[in-house]
Backbone as CSV, one residue per row, in Angstrom:
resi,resn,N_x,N_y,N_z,CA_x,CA_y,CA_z,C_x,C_y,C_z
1,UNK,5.079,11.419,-6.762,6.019,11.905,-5.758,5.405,11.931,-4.369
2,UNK,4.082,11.414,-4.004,3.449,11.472,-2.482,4.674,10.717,-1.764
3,UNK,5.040,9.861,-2.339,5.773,9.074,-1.237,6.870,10.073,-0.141
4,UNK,7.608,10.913,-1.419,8.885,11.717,-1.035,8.165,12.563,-0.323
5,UNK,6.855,13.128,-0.330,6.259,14.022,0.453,5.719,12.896,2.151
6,UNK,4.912,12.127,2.350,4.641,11.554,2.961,5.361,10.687,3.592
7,UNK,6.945,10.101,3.593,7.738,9.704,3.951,9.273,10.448,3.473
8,UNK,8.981,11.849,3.647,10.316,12.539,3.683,11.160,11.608,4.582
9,UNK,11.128,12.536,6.317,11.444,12.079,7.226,11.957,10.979,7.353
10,UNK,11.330,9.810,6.939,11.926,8.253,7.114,13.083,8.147,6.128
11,UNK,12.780,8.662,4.734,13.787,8.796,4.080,14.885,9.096,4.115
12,UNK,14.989,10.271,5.058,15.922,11.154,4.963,16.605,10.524,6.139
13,UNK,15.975,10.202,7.156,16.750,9.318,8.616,17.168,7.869,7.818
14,UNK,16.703,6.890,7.307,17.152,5.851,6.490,18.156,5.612,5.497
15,UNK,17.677,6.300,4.518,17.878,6.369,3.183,18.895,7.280,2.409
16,UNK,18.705,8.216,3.019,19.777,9.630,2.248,21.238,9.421,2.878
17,UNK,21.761,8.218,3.393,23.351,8.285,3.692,23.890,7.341,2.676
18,UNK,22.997,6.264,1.693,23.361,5.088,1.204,24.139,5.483,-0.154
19,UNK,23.620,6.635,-0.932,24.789,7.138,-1.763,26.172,7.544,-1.648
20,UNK,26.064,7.914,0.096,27.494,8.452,0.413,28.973,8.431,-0.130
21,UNK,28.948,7.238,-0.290,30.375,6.475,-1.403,30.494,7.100,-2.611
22,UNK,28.777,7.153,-3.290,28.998,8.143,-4.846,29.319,8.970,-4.984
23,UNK,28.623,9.805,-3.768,28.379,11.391,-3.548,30.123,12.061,-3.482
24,UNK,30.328,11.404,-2.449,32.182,11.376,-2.364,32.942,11.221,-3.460
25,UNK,32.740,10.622,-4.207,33.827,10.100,-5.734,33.085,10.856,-6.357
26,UNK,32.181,11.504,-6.644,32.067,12.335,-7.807,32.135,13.691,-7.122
27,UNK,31.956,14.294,-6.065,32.418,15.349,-5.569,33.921,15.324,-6.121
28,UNK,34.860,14.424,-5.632,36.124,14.387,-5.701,36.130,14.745,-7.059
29,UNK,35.802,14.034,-8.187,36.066,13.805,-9.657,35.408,15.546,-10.441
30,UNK,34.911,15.959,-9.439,33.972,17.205,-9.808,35.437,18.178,-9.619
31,UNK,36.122,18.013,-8.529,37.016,19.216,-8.415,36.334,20.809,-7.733
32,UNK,35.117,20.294,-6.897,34.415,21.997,-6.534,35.270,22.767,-5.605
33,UNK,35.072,23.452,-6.077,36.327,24.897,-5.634,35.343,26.101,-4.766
34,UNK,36.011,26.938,-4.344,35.292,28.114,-4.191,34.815,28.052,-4.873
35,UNK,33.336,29.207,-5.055,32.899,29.563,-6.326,32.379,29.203,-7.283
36,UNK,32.549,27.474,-7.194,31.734,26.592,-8.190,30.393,26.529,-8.500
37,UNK,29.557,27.287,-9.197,27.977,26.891,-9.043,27.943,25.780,-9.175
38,UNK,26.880,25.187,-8.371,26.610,23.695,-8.727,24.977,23.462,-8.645
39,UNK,24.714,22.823,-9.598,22.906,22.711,-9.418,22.917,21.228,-9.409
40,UNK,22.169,20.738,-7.850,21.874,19.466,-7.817,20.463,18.765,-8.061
41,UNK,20.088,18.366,-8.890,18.502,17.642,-10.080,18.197,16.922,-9.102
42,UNK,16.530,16.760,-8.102,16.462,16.048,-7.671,17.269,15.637,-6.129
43,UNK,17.297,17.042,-5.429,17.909,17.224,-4.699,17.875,16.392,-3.355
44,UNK,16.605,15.948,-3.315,16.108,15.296,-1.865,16.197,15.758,-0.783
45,UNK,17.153,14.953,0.143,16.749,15.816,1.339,18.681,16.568,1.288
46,UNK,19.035,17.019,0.568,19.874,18.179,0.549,21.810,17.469,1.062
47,UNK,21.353,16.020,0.788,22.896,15.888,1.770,24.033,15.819,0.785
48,UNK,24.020,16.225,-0.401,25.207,16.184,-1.466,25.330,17.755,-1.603
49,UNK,23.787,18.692,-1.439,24.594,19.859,-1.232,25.455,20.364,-0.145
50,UNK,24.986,19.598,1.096,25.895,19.953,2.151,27.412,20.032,1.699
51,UNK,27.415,18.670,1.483,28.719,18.444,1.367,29.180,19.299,-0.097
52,UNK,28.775,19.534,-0.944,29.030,20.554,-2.278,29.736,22.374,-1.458
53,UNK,28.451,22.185,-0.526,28.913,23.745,0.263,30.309,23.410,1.425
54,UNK,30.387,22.361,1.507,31.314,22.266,2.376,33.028,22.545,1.990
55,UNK,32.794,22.249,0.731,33.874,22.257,-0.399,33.996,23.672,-0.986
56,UNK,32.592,24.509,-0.811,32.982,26.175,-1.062,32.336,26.275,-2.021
57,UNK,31.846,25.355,-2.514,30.897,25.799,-3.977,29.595,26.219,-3.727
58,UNK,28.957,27.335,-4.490,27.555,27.754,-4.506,26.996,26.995,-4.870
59,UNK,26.028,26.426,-3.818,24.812,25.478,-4.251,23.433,26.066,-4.461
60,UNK,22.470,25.239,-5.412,21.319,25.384,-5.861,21.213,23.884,-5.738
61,UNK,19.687,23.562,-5.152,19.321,22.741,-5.285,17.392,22.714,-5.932
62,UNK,17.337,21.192,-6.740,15.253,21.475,-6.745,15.176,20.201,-6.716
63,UNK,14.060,20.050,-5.997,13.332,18.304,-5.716,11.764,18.999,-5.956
64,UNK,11.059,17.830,-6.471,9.700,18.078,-6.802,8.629,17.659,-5.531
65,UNK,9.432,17.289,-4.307,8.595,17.249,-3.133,9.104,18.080,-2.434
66,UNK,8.073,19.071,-1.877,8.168,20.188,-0.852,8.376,19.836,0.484
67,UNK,8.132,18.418,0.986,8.549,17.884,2.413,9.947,17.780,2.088
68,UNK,10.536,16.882,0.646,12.154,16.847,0.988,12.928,18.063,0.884
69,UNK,12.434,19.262,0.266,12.978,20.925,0.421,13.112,21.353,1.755
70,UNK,12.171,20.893,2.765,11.856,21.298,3.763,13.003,20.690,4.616
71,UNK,13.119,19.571,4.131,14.427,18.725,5.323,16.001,19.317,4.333
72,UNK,15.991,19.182,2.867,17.081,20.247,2.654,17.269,21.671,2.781
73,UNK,16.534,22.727,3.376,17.215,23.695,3.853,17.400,23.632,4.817
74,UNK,16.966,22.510,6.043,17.898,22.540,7.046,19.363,21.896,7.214
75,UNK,19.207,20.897,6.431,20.440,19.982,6.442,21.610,21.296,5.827
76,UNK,21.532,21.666,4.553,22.616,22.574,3.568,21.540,24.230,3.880
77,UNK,21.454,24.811,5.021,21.167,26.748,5.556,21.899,26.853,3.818
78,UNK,22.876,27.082,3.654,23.518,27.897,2.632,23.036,28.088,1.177
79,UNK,22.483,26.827,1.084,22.177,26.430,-0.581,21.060,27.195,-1.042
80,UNK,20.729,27.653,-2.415,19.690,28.190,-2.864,18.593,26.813,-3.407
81,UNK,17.266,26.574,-2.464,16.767,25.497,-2.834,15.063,25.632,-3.449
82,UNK,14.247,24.889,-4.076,13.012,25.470,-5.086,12.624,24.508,-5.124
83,UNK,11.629,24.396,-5.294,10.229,23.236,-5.408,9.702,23.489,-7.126
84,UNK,10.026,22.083,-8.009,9.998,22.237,-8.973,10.428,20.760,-9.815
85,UNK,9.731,20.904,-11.297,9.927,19.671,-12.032,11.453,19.824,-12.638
86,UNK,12.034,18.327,-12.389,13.271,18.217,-13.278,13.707,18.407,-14.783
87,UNK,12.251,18.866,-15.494,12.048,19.024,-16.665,11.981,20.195,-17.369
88,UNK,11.881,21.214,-16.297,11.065,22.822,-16.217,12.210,23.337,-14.939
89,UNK,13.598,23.127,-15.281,14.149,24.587,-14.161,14.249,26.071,-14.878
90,UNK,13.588,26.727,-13.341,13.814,28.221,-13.369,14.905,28.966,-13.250
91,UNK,16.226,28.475,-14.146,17.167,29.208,-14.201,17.473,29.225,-15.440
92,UNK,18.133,30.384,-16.138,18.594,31.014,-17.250,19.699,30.258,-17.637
93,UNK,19.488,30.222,-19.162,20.709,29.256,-20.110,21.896,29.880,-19.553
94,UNK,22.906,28.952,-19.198,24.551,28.677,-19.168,24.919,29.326,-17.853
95,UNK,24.378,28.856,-16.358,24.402,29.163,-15.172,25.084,28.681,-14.919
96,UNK,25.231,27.654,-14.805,26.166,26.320,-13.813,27.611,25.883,-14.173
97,UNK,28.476,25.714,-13.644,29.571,24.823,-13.878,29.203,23.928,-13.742
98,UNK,28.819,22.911,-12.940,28.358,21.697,-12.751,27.147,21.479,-12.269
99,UNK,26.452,20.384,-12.774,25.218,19.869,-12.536,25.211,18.387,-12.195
100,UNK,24.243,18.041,-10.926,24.600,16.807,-10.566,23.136,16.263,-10.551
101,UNK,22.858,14.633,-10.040,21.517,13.905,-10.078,22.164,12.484,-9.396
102,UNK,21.654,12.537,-8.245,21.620,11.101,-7.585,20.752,10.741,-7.729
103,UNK,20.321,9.814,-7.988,18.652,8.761,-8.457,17.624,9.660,-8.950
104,UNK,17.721,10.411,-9.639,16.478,11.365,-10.006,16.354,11.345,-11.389
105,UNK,17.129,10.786,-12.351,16.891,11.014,-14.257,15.694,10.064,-14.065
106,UNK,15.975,8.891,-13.351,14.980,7.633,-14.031,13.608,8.292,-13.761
107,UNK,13.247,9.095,-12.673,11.447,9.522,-12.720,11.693,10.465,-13.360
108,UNK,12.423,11.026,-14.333,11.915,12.129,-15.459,10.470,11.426,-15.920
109,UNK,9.841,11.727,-16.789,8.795,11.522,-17.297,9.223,11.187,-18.926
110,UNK,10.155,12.137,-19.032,10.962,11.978,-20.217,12.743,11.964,-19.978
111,UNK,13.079,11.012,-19.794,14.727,11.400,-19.187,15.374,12.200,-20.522
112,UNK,15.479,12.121,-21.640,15.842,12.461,-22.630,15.629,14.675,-22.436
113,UNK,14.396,14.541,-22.723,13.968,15.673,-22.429,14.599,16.562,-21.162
114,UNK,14.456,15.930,-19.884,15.130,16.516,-18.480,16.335,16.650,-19.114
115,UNK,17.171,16.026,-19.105,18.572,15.600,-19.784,18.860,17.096,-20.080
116,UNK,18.221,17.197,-21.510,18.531,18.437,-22.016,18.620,19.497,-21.507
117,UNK,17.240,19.769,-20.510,16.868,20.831,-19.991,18.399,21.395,-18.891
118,UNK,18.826,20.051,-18.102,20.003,20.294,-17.289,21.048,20.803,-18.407
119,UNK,21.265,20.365,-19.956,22.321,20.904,-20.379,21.956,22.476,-20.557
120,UNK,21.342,22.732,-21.290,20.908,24.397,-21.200,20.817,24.854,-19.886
121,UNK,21.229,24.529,-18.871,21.411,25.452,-17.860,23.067,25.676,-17.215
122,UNK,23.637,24.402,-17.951,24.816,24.475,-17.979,25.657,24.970,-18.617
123,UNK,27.221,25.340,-18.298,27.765,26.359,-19.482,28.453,25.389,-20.191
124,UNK,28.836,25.798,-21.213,29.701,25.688,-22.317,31.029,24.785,-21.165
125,UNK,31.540,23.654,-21.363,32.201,22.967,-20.584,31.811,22.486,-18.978
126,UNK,31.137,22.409,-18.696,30.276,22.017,-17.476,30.717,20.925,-17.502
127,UNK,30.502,20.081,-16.083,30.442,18.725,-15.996,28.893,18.544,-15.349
128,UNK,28.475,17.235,-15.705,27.148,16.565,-15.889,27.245,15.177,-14.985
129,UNK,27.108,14.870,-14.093,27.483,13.906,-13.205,25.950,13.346,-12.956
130,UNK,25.982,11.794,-13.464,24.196,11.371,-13.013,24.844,9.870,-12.621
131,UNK,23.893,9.851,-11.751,24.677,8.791,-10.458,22.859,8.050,-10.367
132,UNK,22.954,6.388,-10.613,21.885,5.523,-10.792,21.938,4.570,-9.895
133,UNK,21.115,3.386,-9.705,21.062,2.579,-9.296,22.209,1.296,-10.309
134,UNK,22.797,0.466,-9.759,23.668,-0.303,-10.645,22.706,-1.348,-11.283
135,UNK,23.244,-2.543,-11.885,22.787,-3.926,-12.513,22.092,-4.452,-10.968
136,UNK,20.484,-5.022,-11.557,19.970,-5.680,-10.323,21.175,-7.020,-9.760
137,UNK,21.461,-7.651,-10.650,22.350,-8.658,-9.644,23.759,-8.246,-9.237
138,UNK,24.059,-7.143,-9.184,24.925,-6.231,-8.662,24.584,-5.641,-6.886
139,UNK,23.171,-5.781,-7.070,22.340,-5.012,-5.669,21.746,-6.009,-4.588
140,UNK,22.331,-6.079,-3.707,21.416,-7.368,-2.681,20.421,-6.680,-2.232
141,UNK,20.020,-5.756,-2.253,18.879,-4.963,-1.789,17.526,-5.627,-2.802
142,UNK,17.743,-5.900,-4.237,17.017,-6.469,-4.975,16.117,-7.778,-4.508
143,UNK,17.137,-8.504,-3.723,16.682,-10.061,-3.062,15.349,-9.524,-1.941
144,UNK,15.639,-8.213,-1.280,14.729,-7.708,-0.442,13.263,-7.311,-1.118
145,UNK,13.682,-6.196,-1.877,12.621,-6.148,-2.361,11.749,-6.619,-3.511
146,UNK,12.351,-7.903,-4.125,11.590,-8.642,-4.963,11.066,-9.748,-4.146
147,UNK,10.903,-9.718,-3.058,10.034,-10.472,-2.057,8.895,-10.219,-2.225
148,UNK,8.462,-8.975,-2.680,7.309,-8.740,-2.802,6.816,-7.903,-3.875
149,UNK,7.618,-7.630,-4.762,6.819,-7.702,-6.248,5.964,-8.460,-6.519
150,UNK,4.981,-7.736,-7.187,3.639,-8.512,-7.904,3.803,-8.304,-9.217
151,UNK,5.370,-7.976,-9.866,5.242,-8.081,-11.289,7.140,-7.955,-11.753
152,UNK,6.951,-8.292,-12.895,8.479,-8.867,-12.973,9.208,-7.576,-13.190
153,UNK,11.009,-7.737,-12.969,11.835,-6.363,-12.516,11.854,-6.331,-14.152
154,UNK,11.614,-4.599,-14.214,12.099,-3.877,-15.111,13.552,-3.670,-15.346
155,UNK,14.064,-3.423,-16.803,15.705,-3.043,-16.796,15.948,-2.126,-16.115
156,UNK,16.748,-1.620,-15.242,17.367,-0.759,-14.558,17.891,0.139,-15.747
157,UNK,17.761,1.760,-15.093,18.336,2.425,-15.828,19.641,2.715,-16.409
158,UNK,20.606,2.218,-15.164,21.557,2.146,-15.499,21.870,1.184,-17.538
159,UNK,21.336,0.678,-17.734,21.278,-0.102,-18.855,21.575,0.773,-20.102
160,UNK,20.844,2.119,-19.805,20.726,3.493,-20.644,21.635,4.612,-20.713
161,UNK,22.059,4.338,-19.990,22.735,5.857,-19.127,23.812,6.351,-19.882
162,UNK,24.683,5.169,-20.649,25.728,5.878,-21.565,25.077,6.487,-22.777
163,UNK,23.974,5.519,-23.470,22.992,5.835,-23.656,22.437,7.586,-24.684
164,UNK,21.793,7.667,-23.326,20.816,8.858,-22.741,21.927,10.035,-22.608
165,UNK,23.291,9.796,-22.377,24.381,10.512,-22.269,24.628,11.379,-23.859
166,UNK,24.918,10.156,-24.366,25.219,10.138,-26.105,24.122,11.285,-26.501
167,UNK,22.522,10.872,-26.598,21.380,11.236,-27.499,21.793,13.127,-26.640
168,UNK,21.901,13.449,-25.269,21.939,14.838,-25.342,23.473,15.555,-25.731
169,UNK,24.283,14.909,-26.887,25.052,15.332,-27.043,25.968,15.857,-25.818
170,UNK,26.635,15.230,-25.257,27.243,15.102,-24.362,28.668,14.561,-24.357
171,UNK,29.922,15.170,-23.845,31.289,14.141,-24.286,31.098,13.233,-22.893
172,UNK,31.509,11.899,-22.950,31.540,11.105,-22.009,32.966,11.117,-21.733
173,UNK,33.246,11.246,-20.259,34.849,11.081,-19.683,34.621,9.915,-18.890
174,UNK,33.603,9.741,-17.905,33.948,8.471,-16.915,32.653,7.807,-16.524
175,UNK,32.805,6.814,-16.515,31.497,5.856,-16.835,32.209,4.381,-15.693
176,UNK,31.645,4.673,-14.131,32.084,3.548,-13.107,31.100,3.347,-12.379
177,UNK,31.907,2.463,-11.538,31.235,1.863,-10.361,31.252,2.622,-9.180
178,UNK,30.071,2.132,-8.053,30.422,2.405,-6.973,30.037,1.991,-5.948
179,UNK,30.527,1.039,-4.833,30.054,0.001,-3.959,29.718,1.080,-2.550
180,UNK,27.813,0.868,-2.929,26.978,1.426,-1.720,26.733,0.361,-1.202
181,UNK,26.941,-0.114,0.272,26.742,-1.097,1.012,25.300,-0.166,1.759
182,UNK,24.444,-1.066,1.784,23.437,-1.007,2.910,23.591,-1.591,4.389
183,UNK,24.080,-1.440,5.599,24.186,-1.435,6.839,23.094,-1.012,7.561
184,UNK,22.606,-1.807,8.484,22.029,-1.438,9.416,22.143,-1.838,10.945
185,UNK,21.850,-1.473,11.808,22.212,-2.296,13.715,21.175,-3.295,13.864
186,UNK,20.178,-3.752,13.487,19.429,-4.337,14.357,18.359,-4.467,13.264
187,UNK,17.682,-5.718,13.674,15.908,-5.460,13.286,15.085,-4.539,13.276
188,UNK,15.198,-3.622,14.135,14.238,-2.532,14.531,14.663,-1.773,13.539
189,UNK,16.008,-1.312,13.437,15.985,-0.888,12.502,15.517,-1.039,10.850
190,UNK,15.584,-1.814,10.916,15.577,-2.377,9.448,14.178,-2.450,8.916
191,UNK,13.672,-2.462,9.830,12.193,-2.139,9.461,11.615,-0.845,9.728
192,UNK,12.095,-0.222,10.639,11.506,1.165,10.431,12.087,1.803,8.835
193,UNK,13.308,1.194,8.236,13.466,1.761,6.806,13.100,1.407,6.417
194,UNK,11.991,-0.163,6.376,11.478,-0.917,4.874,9.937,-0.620,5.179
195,UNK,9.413,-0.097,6.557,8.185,0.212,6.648,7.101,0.967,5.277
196,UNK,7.943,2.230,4.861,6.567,2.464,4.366,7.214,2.273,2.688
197,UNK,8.579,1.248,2.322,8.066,0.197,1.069,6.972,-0.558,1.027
198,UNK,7.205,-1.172,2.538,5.677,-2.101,2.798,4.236,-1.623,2.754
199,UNK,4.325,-0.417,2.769,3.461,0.293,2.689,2.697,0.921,1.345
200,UNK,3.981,0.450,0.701,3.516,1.047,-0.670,3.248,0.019,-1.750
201,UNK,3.262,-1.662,-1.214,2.770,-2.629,-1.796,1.715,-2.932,-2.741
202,UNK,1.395,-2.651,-3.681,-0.135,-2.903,-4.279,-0.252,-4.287,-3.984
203,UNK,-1.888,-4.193,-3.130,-2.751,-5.785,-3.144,-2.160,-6.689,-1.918
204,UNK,-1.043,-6.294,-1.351,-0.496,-6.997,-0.195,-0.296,-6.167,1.822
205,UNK,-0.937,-6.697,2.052,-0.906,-5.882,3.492,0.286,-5.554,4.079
206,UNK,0.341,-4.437,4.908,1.821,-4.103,5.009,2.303,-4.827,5.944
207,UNK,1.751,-5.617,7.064,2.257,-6.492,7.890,2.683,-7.385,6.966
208,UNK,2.121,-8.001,6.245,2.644,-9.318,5.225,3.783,-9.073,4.402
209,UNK,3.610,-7.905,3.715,5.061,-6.827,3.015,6.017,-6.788,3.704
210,UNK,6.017,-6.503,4.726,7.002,-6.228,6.335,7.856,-7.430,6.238
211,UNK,6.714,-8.830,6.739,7.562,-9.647,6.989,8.053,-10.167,5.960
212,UNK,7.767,-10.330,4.424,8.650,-11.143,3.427,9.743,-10.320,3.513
213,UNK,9.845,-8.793,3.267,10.899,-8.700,3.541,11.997,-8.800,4.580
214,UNK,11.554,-9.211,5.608,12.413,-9.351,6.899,13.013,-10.456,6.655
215,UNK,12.175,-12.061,5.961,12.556,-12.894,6.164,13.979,-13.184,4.548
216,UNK,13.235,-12.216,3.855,14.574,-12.269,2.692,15.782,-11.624,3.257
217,UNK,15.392,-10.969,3.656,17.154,-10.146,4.434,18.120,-11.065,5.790
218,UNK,17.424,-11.829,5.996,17.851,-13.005,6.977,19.034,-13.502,6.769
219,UNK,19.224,-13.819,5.078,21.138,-14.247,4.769,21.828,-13.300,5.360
220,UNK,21.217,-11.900,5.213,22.417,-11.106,5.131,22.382,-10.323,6.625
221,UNK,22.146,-11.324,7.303,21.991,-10.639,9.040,23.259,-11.525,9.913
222,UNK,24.178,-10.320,10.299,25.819,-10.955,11.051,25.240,-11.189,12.048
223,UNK,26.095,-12.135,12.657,25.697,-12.612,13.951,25.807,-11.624,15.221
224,UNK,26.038,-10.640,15.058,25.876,-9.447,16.017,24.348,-8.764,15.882
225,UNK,23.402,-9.372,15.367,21.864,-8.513,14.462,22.042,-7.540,13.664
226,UNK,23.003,-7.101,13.001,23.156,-6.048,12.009,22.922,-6.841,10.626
227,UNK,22.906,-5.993,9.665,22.673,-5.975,8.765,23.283,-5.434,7.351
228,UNK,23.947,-6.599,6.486,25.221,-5.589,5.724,24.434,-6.206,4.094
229,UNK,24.069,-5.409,3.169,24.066,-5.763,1.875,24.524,-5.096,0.778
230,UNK,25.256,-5.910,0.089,26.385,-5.261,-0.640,25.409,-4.317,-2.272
231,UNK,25.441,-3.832,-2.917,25.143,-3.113,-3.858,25.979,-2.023,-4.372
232,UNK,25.560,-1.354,-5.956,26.608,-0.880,-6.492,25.275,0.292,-7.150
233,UNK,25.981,1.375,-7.291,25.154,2.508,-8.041,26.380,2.693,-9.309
234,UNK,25.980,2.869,-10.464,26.558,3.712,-11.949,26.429,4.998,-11.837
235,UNK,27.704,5.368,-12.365,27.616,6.910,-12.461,28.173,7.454,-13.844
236,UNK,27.650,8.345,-14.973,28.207,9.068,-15.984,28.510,10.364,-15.589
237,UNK,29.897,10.245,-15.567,30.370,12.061,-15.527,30.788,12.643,-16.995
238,UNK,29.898,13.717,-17.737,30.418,13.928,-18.945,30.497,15.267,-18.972
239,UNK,30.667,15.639,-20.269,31.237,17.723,-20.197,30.255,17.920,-21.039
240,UNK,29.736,19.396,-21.308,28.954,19.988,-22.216,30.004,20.456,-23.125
241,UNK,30.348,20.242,-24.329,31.123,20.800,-25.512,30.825,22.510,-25.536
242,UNK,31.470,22.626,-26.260,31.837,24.505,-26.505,32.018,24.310,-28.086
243,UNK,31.516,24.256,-28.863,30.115,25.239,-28.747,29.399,24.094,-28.059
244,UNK,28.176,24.560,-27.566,27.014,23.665,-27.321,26.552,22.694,-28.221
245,UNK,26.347,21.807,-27.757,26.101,20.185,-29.035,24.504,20.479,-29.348
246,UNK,24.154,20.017,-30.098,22.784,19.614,-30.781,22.613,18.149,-30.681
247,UNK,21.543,18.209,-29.277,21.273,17.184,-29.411,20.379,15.810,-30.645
248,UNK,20.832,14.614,-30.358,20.283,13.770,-31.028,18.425,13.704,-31.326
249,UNK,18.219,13.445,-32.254,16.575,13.555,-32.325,16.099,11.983,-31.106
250,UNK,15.069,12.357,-30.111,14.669,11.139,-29.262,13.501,10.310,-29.966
């Protein structure tokens, strides 16, 4: 997690608007009301609780980097937020109405395990909303950054997710799409967001990282210098049963 600590900031100016589209359709599909607890897994820099509190629901949020806590209690003042593993929350069985996760199951250590841990904090009918990265040839962002892989793409999680849904005993209701376009104005930009990927290159210098990726993103540069690439994130929204399910052996 150094990265999320050591490139909060860039993240959070870059990076934390590109779910927006998800964040929106499953808010919507969530129904948060007044009053809704909601615990968001992997909170980052806090911009789904904003919008969770904006809607009237009590937020809780935990990210396991203390720089992105730091940029979510300013973004969401309201939310209750904690520095902590997605595997190990400090809240008491059957808290939540809803529990959410934008890109955060896949670095469980054990997604299976986290999984669970979010259902025991949820009540008896909860909704469970985990929002992924989509199919790599679904993502033009992929063309970017397999410029500079030094080793071949792993399956995306999404591959699992109905999955990983099933094994924690879970009812599945909605299992979609959702078209996150990446936009940007200019070159300058576009590299101050791919900077410290380049940075995080094994064996390749970050000037050299920099530019393969500049020169792969070149199709997708309008003739105004902006920058549009189309991509898709998966999302499972499912309920916790009443009684509580027993989960599958992993």
């Amino acid at each position: 997690m150094d990265v999320f600590n050591e490139e909060a900031t860039t993240f959070a100016d870059h990076w934390a608007g590109l779910p927006a589209p998800a964040q929106r359709e499953i808010a919507d599909a969530l129904q948060l009301t007044e009053g809704t607890r909601l615990l968001d897994v992997g909170c980052g820099s806090g911009h789904f609780c904003a919008q969770a509190l904006a809607r009237g629901a009590h937020v809780s949020g935990i990210d396991a980097a203390p720089a992105m806590i730091a940029i979510a209690s300013r973004v969401a003042p309201g939310a209750d937020f904690c520095v902590g593993p997605m595997d190990e929350l400090p809240w008491p069985d059957d808290t939540f109405d809803a529990v959410t996760s934008f890109n955060s199951l896949q670095f469980a250590d054990d997604p299976d395990v986290a999984l669970r841990e979010w259902v025991r904090v949820a009540k008896p009918g909860a909704a469970i909303a985990i929002c992924v990265w989509g199919p790599r040839e679904e993502c033009e962002l992929d063309a970017v950054w397999g410029a500079v892989s030094t080793e071949p793409p792993a399956p995306r999680f999404c591959e699992r997710l109905v999955e990983t849904v099933a094994t924690a005993g879970l009812t599945l209701s909605t299992h979609a799409t959702v078209s996150v376009p990446y936009e940007v104005r200019d070159r300058e930009r576009f590299e101050l967001g791919h900077g410290f990927l380049a940075r995080g290159v094994a064996g390749v210098p970050e000037a050299e990282a920099l530019a393969a990726m500049v020169s792969a993103a070149e199709p997708f540069r309008r003739p105004d210098g902006s920058y549009r690439l189309e991509n898709t994130f998966r999302y499972a929204l499912s309920a916790v049963p009443s009684p509580r399910p027993t989960p599958a052996a992993s």
